[in-house]
C-alpha positions as CSV (number, residue, x, y, z in Angstrom):
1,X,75.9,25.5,98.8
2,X,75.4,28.8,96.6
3,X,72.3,29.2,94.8
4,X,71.8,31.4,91.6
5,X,69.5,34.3,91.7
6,X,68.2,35.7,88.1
7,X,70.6,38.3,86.2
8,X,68.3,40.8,84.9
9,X,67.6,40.2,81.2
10,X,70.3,37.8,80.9
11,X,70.9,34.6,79.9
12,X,71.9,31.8,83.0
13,X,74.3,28.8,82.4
14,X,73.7,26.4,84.8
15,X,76.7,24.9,86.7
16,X,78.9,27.5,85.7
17,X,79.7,28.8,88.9
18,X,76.8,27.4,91.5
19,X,75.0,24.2,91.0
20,X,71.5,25.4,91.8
21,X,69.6,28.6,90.0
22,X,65.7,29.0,91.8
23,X,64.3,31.2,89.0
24,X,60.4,31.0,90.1
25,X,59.2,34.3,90.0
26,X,56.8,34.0,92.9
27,X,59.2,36.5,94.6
28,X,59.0,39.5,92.8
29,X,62.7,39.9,93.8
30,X,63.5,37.3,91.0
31,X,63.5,38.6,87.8
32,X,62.3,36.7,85.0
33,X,65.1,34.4,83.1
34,X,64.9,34.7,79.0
35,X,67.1,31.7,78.2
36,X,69.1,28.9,79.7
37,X,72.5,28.2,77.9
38,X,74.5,24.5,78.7
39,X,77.5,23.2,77.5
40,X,77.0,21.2,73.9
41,X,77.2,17.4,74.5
42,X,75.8,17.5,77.7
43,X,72.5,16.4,78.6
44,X,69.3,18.1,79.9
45,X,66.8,16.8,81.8
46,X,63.3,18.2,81.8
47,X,61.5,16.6,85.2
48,X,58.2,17.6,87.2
49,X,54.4,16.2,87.5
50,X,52.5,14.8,85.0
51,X,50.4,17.5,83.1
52,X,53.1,20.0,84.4
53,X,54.1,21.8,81.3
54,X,57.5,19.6,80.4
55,X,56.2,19.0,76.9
56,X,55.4,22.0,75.9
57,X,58.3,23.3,77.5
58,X,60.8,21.1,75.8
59,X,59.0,21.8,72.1
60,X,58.5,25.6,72.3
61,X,62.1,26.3,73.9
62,X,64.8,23.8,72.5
63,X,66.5,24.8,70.2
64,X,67.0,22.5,67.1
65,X,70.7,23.1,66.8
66,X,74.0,23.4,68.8
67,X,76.3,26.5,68.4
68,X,78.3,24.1,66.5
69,X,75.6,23.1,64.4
70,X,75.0,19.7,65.7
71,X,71.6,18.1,66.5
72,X,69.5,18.5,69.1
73,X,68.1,15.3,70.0
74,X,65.0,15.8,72.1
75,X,63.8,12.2,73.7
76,X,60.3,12.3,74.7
77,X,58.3,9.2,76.2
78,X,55.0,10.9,74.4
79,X,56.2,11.2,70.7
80,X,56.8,7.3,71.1
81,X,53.4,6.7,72.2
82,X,51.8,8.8,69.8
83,X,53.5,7.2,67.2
84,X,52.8,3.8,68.2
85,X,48.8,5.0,68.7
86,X,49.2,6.1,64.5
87,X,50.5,2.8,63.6
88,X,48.0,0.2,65.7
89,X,44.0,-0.4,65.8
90,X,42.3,2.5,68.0
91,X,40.4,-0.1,70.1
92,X,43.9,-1.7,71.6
93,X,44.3,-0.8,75.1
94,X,47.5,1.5,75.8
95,X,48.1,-0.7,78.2
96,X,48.8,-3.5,76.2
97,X,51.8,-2.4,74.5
98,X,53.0,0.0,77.2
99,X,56.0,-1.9,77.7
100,X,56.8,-2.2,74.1
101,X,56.4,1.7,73.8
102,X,58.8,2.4,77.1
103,X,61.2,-0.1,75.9
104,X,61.5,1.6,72.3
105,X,61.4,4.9,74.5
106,X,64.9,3.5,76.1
107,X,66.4,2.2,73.3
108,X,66.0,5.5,71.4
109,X,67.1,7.3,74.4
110,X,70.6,4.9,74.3
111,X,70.9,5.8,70.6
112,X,71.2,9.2,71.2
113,X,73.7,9.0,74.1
114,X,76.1,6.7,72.2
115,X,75.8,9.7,69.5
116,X,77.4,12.3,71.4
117,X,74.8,14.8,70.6
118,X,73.2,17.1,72.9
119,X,70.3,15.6,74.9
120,X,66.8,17.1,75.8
121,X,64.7,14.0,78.1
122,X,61.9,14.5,79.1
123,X,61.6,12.7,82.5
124,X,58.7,11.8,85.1
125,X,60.4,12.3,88.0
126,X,59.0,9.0,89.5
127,X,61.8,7.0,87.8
128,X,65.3,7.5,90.0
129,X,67.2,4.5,88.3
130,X,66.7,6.3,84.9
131,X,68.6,9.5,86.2
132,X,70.9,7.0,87.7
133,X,71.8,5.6,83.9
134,X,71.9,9.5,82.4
135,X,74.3,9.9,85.4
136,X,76.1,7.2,84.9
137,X,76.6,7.3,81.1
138,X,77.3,11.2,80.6
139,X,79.8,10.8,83.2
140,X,81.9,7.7,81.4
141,X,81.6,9.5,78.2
142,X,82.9,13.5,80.3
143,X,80.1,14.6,79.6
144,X,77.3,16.2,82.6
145,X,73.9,15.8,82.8
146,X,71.5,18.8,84.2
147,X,67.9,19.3,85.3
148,X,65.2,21.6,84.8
149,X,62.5,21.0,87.4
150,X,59.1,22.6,87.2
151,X,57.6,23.1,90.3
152,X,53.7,23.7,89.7
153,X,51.2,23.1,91.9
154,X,48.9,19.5,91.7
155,X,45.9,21.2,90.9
156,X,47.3,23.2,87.8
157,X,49.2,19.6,86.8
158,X,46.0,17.6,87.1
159,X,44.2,20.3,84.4
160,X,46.8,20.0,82.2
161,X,46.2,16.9,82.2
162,X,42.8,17.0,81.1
163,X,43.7,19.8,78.2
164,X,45.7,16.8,77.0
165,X,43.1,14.1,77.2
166,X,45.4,12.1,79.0
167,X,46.0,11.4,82.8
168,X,47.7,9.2,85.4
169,X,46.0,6.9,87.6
170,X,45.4,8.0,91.4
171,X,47.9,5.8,92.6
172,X,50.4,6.8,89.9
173,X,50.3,10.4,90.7
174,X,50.2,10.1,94.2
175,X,53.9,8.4,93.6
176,X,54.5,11.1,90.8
177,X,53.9,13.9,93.6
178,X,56.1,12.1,96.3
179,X,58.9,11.6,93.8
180,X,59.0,15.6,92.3
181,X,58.5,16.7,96.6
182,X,61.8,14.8,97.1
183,X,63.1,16.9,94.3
184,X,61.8,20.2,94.7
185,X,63.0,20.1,98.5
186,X,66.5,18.9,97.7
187,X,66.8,21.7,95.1
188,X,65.3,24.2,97.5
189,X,68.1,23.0,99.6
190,X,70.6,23.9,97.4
191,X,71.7,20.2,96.3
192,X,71.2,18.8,92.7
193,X,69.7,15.4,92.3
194,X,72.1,12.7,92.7
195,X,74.6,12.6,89.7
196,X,73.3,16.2,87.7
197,X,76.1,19.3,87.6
198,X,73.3,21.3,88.1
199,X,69.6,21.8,88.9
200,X,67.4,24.6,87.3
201,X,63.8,24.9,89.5
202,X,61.0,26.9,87.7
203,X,57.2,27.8,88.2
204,X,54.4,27.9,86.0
205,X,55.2,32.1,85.6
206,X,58.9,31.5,84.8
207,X,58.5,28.8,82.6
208,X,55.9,30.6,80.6
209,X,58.1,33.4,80.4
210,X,61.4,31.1,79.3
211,X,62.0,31.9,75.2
212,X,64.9,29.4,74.9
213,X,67.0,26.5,76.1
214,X,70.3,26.1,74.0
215,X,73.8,24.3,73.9
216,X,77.0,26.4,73.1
């Protein structure tokens, strides 16, 4: 299966013409990548380890609007908790209304899709039934769903974590490193994820140097 190399200076549209685009820059035969363009009304995937960057990536580089001038909608598991944190009693365990957080997560996520707009999630990679529904439901309504995976070493993931204040558990990122493996050596091997059009695998240099994801 072909695999996209970086155009120099240019924009790349994943899924265009191949399905996979390895832009991390480790090879300094790979130029960096200013922007990633995707159809409007599809839906965009953001996926890699815990503390890897996919927040900040998703906030600085989305774009607000489509080229037609529709919404954005950008579905983030964190906004929900932070929002739920503002509204209940500092002392209450997260882990007592995790469920009530994911499951709000979901339903907003479902709100979105039924709106036709385009789609920014950000994902965990841990999770394959969710990509499973994204697949599933882009593909009844002819739309396609695409991934950006950011392939960054434990270490660097694990102090991001602590920048944030927040971390996974041992055992959860053990399961979050086997997951994103899987993904990153599937990629590598020039296959999407089961059910994306397309599969866009970054490092912490060529997501840094990334200035915008957009919808045309």
């Amino acid at each position: 299966m072909r695999r996209g190399r970086a155009p120099s200076g240019g924009p790349v549209r994943p899924g265009r013409r191949v399905p996979v685009h390895d832009l991390r820059t480790a090879d300094e035969s790979r130029a960096a990548v200013p922007e990633l363009r995707y159809p409007a009304h599809d839906v965009l995937v953001a996926s890699g380890l815990p503390g890897s960057g996919k927040t900040t990536l998703i906030s600085r580089t989305v774009a607000p609007l489509d080229e037609e001038g529709g919404t954005v909608v950008r579905i983030d598991s964190q906004d929900m908790r932070e929002a739920w944190e503002r509204r209940l009693p500092g002392w209450l365990p997260y882990a007592l209304y995790r469920p009530l957080v994911r499951c709000a997560h979901y339903a907003g996520l479902r709100r979105a899709l039924r709106a036709d707009a385009s789609v920014v999630v950000h994902d965990c990679g841990a999770l394959p039934w969710v990509r499973r529904w994204l697949a599933w439901d882009t593909r009844r309504r002819g739309r396609r769903l695409h991934m950006v995976l950011l392939d960054v070493d434990p270490g660097v993931a694990l102090e991001g974590q602590a920048a944030r204040g927040r971390g996974v558990s041992g055992y959860a990122f053990g399961r979050h490193r086997r997951a994103v493996r899987r993904l990153v050596a599937g990629v590598e091997a020039g296959r999407p994820p089961q059910g994306c059009a397309s599969a866009v695998l970054l490092d912490r240099e060529a997501t840094s140097a990334l200035r915008g994801i957009s919808f045309e």
